[in-house]
C-alpha beads as a LAMMPS data file, in Angstrom:
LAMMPS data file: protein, C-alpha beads

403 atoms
402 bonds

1 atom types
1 bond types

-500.0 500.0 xlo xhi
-500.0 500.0 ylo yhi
-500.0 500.0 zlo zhi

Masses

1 110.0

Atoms # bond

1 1 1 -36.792 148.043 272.750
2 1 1 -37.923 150.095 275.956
3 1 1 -40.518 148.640 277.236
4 1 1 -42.405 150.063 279.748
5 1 1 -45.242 147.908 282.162
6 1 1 -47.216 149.522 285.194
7 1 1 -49.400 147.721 287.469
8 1 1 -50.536 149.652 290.679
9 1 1 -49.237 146.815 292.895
10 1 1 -47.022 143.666 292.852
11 1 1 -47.932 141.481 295.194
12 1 1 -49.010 137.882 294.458
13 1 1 -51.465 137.522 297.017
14 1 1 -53.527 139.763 294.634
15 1 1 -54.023 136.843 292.154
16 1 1 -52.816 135.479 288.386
17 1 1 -52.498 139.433 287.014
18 1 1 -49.700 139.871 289.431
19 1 1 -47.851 136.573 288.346
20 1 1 -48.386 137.327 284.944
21 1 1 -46.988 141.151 284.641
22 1 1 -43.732 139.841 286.915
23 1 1 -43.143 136.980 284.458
24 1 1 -43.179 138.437 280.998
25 1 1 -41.653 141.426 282.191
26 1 1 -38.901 138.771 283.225
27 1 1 -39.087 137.072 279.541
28 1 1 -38.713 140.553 277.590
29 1 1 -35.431 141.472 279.539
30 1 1 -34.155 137.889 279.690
31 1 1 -34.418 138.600 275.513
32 1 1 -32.096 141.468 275.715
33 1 1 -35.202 144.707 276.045
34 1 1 -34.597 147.281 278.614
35 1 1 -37.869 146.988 280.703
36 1 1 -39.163 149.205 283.105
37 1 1 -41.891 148.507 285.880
38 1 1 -43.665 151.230 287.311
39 1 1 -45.579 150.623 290.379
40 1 1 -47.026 152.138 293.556
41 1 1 -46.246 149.053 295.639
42 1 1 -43.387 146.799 294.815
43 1 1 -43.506 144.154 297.774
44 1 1 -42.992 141.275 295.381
45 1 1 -41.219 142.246 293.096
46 1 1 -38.108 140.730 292.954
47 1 1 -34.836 141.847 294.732
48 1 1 -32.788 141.883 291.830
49 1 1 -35.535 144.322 290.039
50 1 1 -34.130 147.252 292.747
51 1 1 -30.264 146.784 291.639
52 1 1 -29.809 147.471 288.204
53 1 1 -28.732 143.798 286.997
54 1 1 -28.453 143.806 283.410
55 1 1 -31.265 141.401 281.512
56 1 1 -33.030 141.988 284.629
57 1 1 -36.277 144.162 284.714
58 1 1 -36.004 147.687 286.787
59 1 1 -38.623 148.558 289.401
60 1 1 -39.812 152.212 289.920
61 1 1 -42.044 152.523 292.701
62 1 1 -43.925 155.814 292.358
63 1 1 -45.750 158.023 294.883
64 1 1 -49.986 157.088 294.741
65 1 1 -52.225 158.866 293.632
66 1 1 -52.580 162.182 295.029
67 1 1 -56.051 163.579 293.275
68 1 1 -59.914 162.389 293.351
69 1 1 -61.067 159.556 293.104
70 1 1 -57.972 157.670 292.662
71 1 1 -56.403 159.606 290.169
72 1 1 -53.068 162.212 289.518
73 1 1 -53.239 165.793 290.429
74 1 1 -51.962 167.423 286.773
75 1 1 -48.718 168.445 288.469
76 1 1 -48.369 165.658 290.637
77 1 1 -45.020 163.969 291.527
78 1 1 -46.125 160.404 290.589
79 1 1 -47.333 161.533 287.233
80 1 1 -44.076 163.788 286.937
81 1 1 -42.333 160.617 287.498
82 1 1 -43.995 158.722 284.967
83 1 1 -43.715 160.726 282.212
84 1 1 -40.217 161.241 282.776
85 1 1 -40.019 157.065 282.235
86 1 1 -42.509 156.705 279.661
87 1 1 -41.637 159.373 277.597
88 1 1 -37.919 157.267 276.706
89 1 1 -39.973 154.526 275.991
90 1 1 -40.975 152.579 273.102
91 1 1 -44.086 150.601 274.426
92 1 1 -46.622 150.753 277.264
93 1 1 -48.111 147.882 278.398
94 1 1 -50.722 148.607 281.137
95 1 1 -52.475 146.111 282.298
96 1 1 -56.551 145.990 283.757
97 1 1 -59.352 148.378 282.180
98 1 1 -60.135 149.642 285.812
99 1 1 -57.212 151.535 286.772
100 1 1 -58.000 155.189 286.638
101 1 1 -53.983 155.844 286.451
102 1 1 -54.295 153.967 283.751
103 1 1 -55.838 156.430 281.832
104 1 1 -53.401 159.480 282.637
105 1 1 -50.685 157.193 281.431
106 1 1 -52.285 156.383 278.850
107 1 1 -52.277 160.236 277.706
108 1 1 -48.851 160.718 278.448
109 1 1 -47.476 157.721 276.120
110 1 1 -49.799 159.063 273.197
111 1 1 -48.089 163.008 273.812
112 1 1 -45.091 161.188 273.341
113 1 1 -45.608 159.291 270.479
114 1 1 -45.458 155.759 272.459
115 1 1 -47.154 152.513 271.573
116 1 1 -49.826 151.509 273.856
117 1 1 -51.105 147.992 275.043
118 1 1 -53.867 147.182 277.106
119 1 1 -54.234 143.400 278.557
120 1 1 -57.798 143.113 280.241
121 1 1 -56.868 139.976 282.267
122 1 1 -60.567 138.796 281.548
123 1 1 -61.991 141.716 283.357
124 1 1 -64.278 142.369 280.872
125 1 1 -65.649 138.892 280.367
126 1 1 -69.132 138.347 280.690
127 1 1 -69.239 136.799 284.128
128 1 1 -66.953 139.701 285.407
129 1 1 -69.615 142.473 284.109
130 1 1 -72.155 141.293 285.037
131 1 1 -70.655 141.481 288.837
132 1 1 -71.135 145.540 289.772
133 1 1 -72.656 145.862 286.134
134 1 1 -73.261 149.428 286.432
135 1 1 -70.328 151.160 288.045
136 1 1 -68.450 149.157 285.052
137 1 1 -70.521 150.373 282.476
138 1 1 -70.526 153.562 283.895
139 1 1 -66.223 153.542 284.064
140 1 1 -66.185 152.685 280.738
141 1 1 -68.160 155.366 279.505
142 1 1 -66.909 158.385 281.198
143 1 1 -63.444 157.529 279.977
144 1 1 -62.348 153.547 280.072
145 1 1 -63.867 152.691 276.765
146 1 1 -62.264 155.649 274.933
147 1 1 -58.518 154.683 276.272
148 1 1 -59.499 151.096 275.032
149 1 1 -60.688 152.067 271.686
150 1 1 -57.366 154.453 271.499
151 1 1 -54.734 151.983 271.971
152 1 1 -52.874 150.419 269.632
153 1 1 -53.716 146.689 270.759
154 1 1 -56.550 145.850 273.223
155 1 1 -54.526 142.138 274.642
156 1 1 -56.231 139.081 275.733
157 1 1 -55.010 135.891 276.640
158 1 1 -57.246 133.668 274.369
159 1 1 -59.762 133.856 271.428
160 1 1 -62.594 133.406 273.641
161 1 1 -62.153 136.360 276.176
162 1 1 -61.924 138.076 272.841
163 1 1 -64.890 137.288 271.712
164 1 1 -66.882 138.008 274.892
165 1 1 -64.913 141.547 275.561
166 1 1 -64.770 143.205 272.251
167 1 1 -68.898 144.577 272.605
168 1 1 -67.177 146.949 275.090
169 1 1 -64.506 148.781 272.727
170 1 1 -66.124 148.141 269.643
171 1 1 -64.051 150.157 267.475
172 1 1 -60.577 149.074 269.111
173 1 1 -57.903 146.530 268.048
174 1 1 -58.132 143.426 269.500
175 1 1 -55.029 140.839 269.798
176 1 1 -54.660 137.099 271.353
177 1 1 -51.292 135.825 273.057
178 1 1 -51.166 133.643 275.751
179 1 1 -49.587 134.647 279.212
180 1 1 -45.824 133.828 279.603
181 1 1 -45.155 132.023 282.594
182 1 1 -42.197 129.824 284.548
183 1 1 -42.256 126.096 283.692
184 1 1 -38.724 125.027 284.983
185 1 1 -40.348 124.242 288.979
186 1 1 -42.076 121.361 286.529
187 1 1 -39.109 119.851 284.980
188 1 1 -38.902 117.230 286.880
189 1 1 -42.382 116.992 288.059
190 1 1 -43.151 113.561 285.822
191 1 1 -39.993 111.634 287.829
192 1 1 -41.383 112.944 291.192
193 1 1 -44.850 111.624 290.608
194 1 1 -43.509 108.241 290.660
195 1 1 -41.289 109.170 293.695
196 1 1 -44.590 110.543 295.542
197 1 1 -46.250 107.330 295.455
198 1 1 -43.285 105.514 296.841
199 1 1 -44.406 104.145 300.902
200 1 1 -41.424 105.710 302.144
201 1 1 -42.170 109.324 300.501
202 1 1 -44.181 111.992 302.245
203 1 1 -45.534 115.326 301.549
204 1 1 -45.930 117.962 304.512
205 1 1 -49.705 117.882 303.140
206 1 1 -50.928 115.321 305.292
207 1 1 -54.216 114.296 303.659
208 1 1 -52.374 113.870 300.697
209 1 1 -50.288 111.086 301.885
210 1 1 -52.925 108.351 301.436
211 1 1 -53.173 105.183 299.078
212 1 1 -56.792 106.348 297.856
213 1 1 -56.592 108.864 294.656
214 1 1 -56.321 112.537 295.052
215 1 1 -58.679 115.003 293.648
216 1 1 -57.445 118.458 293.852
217 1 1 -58.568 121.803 293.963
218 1 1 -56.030 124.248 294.013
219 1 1 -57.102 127.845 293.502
220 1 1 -58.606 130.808 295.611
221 1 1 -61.186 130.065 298.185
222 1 1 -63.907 132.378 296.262
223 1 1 -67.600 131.891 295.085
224 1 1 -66.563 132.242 291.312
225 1 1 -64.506 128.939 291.909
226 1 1 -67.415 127.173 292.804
227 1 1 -66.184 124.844 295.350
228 1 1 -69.159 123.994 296.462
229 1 1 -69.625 122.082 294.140
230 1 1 -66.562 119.851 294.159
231 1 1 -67.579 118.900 297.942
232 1 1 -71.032 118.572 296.865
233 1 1 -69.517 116.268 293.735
234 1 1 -67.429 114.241 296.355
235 1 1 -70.739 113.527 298.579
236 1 1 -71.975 111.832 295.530
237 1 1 -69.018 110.084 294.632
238 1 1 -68.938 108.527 298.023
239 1 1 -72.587 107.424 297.589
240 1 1 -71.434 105.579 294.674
241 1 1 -68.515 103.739 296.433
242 1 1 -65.714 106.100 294.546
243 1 1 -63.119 106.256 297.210
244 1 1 -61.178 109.249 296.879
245 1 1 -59.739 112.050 298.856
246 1 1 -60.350 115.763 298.079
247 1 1 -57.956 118.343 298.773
248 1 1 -59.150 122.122 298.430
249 1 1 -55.372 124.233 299.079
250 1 1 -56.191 127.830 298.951
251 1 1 -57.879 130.637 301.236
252 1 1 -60.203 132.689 301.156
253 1 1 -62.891 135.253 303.236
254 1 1 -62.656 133.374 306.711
255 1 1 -66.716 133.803 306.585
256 1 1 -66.500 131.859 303.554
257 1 1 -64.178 129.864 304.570
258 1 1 -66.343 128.281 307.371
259 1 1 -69.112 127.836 305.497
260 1 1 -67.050 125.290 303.306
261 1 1 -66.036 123.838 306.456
262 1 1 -69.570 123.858 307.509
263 1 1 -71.023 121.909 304.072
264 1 1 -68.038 119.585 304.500
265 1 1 -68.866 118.317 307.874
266 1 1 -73.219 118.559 307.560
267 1 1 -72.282 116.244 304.808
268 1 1 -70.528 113.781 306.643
269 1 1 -67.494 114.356 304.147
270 1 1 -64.690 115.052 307.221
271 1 1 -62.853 112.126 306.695
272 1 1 -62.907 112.943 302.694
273 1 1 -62.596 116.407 302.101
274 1 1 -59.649 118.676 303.620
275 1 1 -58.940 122.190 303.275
276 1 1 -55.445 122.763 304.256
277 1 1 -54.854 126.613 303.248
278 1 1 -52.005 127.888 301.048
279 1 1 -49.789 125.534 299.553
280 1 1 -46.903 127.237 297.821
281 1 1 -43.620 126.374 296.329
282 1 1 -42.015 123.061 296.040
283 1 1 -45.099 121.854 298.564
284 1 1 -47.632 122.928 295.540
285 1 1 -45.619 121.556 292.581
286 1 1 -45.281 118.234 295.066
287 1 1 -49.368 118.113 295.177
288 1 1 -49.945 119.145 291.582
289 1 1 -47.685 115.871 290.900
290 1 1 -49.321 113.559 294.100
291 1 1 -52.963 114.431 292.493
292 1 1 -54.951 111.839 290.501
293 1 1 -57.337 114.921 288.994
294 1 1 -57.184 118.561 288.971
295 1 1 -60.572 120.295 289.199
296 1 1 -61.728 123.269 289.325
297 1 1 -65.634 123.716 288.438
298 1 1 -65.325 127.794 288.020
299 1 1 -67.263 130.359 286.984
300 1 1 -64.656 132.390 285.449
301 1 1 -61.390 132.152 284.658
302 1 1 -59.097 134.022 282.607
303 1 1 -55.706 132.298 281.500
304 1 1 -56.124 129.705 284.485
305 1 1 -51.769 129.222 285.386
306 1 1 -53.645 126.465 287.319
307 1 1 -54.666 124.489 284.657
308 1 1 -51.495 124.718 282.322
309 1 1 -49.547 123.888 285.582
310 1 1 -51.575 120.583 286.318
311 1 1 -50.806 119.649 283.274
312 1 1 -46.937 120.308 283.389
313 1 1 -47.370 118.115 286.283
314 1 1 -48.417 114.953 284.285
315 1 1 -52.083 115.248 286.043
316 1 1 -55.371 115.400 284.208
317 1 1 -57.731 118.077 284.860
318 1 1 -61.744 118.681 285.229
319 1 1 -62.973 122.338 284.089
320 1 1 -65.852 123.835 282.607
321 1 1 -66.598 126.727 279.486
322 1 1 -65.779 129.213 282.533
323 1 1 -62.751 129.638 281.724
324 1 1 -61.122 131.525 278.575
325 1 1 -58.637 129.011 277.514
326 1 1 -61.517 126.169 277.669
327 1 1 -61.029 125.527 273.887
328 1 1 -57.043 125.104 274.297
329 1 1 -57.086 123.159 277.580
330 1 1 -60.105 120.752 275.370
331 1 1 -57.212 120.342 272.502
332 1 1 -54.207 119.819 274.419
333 1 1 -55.757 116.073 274.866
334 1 1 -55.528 116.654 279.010
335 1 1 -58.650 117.887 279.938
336 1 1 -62.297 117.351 280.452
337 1 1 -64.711 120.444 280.124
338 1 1 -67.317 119.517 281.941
339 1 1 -71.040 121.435 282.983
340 1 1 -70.324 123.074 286.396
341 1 1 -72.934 121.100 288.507
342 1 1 -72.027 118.271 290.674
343 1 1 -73.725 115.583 289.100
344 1 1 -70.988 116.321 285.867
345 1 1 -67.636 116.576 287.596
346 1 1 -68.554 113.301 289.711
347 1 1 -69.239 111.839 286.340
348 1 1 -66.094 113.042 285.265
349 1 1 -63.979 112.470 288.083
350 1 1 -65.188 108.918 288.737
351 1 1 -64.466 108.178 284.877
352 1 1 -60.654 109.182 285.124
353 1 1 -60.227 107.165 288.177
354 1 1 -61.804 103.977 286.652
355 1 1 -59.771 103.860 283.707
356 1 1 -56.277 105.023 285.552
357 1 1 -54.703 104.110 281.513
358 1 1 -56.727 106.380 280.257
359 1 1 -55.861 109.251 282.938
360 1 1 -51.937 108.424 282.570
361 1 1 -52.002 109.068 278.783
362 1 1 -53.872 112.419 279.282
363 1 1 -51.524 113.712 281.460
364 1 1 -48.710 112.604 279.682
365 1 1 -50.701 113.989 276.556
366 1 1 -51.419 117.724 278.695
367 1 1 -47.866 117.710 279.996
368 1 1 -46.284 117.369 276.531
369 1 1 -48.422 119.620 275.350
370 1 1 -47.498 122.262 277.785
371 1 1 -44.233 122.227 276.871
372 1 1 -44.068 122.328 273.559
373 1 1 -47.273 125.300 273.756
374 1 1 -45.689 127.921 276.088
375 1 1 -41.768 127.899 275.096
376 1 1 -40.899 131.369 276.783
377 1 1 -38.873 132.671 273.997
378 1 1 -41.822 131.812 271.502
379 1 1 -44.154 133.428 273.558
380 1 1 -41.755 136.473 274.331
381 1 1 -41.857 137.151 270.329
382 1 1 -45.698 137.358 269.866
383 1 1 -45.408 140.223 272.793
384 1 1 -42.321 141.512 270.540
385 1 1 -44.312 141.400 267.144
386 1 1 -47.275 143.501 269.384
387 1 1 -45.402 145.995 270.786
388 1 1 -44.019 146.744 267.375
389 1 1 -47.369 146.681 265.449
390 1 1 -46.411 143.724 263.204
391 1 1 -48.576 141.218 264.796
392 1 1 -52.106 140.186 263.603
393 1 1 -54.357 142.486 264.777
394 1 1 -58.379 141.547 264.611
395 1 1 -60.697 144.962 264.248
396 1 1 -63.582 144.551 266.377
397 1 1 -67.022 144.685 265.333
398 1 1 -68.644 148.350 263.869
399 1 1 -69.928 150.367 266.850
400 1 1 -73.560 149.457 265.976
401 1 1 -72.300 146.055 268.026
402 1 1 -71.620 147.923 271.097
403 1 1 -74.376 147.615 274.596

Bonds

1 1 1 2
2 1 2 3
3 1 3 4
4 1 4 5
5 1 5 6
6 1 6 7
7 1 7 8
8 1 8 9
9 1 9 10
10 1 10 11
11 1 11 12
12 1 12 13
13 1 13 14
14 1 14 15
15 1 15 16
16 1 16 17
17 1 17 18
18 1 18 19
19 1 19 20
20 1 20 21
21 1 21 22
22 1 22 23
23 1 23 24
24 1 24 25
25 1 25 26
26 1 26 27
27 1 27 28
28 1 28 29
29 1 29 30
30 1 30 31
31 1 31 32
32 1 32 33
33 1 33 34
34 1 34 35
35 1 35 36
36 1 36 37
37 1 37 38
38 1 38 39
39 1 39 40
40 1 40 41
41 1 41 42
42 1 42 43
43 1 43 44
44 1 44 45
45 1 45 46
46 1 46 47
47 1 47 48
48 1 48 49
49 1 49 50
50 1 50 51
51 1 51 52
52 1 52 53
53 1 53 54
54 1 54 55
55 1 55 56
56 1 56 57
57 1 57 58
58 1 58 59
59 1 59 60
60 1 60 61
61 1 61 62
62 1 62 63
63 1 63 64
64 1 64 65
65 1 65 66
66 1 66 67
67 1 67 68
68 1 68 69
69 1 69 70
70 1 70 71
71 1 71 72
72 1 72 73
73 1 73 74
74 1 74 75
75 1 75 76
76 1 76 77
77 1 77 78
78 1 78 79
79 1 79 80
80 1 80 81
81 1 81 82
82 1 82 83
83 1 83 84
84 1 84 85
85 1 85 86
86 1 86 87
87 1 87 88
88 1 88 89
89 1 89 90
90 1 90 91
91 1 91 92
92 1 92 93
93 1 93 94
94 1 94 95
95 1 95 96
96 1 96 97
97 1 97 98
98 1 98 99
99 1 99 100
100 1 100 101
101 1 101 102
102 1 102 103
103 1 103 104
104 1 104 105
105 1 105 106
106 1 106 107
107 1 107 108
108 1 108 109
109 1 109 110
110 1 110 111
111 1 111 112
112 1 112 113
113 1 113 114
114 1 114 115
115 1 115 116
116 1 116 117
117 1 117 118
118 1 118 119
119 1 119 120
120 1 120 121
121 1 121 122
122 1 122 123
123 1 123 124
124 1 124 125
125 1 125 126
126 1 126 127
127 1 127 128
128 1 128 129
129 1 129 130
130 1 130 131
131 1 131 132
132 1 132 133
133 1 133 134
134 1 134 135
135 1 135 136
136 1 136 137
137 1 137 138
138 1 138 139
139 1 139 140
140 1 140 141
141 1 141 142
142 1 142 143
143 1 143 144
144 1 144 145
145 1 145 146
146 1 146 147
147 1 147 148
148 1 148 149
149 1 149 150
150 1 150 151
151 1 151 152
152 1 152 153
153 1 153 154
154 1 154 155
155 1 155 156
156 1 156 157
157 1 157 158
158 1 158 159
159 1 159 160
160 1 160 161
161 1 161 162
162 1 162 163
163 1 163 164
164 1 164 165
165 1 165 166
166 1 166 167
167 1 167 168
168 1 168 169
169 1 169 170
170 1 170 171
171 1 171 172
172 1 172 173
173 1 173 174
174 1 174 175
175 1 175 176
176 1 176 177
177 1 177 178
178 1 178 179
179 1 179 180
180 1 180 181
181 1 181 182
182 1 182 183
183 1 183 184
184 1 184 185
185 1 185 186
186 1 186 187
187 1 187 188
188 1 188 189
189 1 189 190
190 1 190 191
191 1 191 192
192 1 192 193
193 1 193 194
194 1 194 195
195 1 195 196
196 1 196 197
197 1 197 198
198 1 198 199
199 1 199 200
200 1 200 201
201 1 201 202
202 1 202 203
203 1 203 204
204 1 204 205
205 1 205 206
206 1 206 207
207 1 207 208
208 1 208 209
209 1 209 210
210 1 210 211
211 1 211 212
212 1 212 213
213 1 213 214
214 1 214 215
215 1 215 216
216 1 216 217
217 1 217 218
218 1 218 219
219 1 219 220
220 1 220 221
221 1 221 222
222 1 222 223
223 1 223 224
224 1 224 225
225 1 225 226
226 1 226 227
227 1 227 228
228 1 228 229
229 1 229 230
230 1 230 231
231 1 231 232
232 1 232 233
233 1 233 234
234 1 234 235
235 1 235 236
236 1 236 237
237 1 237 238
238 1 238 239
239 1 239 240
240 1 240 241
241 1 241 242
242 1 242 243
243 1 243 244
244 1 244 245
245 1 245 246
246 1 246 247
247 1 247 248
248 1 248 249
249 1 249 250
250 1 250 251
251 1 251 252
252 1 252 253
253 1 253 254
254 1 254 255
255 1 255 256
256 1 256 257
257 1 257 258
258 1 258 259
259 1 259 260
260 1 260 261
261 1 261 262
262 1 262 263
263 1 263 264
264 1 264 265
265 1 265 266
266 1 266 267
267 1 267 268
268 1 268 269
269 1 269 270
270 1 270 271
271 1 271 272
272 1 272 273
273 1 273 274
274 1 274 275
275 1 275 276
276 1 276 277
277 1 277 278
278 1 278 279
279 1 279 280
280 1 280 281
281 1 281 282
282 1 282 283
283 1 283 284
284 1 284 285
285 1 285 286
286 1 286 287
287 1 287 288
288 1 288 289
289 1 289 290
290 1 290 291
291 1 291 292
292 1 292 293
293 1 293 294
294 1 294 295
295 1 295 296
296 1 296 297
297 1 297 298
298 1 298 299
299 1 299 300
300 1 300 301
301 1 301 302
302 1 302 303
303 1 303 304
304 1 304 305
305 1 305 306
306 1 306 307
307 1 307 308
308 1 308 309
309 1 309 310
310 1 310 311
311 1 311 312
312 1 312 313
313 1 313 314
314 1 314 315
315 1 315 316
316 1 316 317
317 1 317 318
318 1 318 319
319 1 319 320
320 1 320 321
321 1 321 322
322 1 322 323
323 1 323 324
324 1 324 325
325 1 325 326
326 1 326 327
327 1 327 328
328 1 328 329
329 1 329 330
330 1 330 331
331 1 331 332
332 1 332 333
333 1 333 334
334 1 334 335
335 1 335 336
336 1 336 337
337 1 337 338
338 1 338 339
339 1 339 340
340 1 340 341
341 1 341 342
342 1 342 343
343 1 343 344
344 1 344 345
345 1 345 346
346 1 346 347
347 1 347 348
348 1 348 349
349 1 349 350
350 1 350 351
351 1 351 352
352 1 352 353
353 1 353 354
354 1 354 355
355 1 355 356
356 1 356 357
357 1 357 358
358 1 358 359
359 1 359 360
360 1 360 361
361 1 361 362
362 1 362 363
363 1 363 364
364 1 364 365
365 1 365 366
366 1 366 367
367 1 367 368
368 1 368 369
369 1 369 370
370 1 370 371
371 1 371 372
372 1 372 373
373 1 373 374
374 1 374 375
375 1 375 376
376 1 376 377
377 1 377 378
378 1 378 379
379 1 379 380
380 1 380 381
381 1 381 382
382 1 382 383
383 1 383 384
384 1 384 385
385 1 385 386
386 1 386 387
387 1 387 388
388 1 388 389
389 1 389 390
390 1 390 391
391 1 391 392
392 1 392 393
393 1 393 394
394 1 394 395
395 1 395 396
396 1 396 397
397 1 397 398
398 1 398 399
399 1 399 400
400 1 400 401
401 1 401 402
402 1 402 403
């Protein structure tokens, strides 16, 4: 097959969506498809994407938008461009409800007789609408909800975004598969854990090297994350004589950055809770395997890569029902979904690192679990059977369900 993906920019600073279109797109042409990005900014993208490797995925960066309000002039080069792609292809997989491109592509794959896919990335989750409620609602109906409703599969990432998004295209087709994403940095991750804790073994995280147990919180420095109330949870850990340290690796606003900072130190937690910024590569698989307990008390979360890459790292994780894939992390036998208040994940937290048996075997549990769940070739089928209409499709509620 031809398979055809755009997202309006690849870079990975812009979060999980990012991650997620780069790696499947990677799966489908490691499994022998011809696939095609289309972009307007291809800054991470990778450098074999620009030279026509074979089993490799092909970039095309095209010109922005050139209309109103974010959209194509009819005649436009970008759209010209497009078409001329899209129009070979035998899929379109578009990904977000709230990119008004989206909808002109949409158009020109159903001229041309393509399949169209739409994943939603848990933008339409009931957290995420009710942030800027009506300009959504408002997007939707002048346009968004009738390119939903259109396409031949409306994709999200578990059962439970599902659930909470299909009020807004009530007469659409609704499919599950789980995001495809790189495991082999985690390999190994279950022999370094027990290198990590060696005396002699160091990672460039410095709070991390520390006899006490690690609770981390690795994620974007935002209010949806709710780290506030991990520092808030380790305040009353301390008060119970838990001795821990708490790592939060991520950035965010610097005005909201400092106010962390702030509750840190007016709670006398300085010499217990670090932030220490971006942690990528082999530092962050090194402090996914050096942590005791993942956690991660958010509002919303879509697929959460966090989560399933705790768990490839043999470490136990803390969450709450804010995140779609609640139910899955709950059965993989790794996690504890706890209520996002402090009191909860300091009752959780300080449970795992009482009974360290008891945290072992769930990590050991999660990672195996991991493994055996997202096998990229298995995964890379379901998107096969979708793009080809074979796969189970669920038919949303009558419209009467709609807001």
């Amino acid at each position: 097959m031809h398979i055809v993906h755009f997202m309006s920019r690849l870079r990975l600073a812009d979060g999980g969506v990012v991650r997620a279109v780069i790696d499947l797109a990677a799966a489908l042409a490691g499994s022998g498809h011809e696939v095609t990005v289309l972009t307007w900014d291809a800054a991470d993208a990778p450098d074999s994407w620009k030279g026509g490797v074979p089993n490799v995925p092909r970039v095309i960066t095209l010109p922005p938008p050139d209309g109103l309000m974010g959209f194509y002039r009819r005649r436009s080069p970008g759209l010209s461009r497009a078409e001329e792609v899209i129009r070979n292809a035998d899929a379109l997989h578009l990904h977000t409800p709230w990119d008004r491109a989206n909808m002109q592509l949409a158009k020109i794959a159903s001229r041309h007789g393509v399949r169209t896919i739409i994943s939603i990335h848990g933008m339409l989750d009931d957290w995420s609408m009710a942030q800027k409620s009506l300009k959504k609602r408002l997007f939707l109906a002048l346009g968004a909800r009738r390119m939903l409703e259109r396409a031949d599969a409306v994709h999200c990432t578990a059962q439970a975004e599902l659930d909470q998004a299909r009020r807004w295209f009530p007469r659409g087709r609704g499919v599950v598969a789980p995001l495809i994403f790189d495991l082999s940095d985690f390999v190994d991750a279950a022999a370094r854990r027990a290198r990590l804790r060696a005396p002699d073994k160091h990672l460039a995280i410095e709070p991390a090297n520390t006899s006490l147990p690690v609770v981390l919180f690795l994620s974007r420095l935002h209010y949806k994350k709710r780290p506030e109330v991990l520092i808030d949870a380790a305040a009353l850990l301390r008060d119970r004589g838990v001795n821990c340290r708490v790592i939060l690796a991520g950035t965010g606003e610097p005005a909201y950055e400092q106010a962390l900072h702030d509750r840190v130190t007016s709670l006398r937690l300085d010499d217990r809770v670090f932030l220490v910024g971006l942690v990528v590569g082999p530092t962050k698989v090194a402090l996914y395997a050096r942590a005791d307990v993942y956690a991660l008390p958010t509002s919303q979360e879509n697929f959460g890569f966090v989560f399933f890459e705790a768990l490839a790292a043999g470490t136990p994780i803390v969450t709450t029902r804010g995140t779609d894939t609640w139910r899955e992390l709950e059965q993989s036998g790794g996690a504890i979904i706890a209520e996002p208040t402090a009191q909860a994940f300091a009752d959780a937290i300080a449970s795992l690192l009482a009974d360290r048996a008891r945290a072992r075997s769930m990590g050991e549990t999660g990672r195996t679990w991991v493994f055996r769940t997202f096998d990229a070739a298995g995964i890379a089928g379901q998107y096969e059977a979708i793009y080809q209409g074979g796969a189970p499709v669920e038919n949303a509620p009558s419209a009467a369900a709609g807001p």
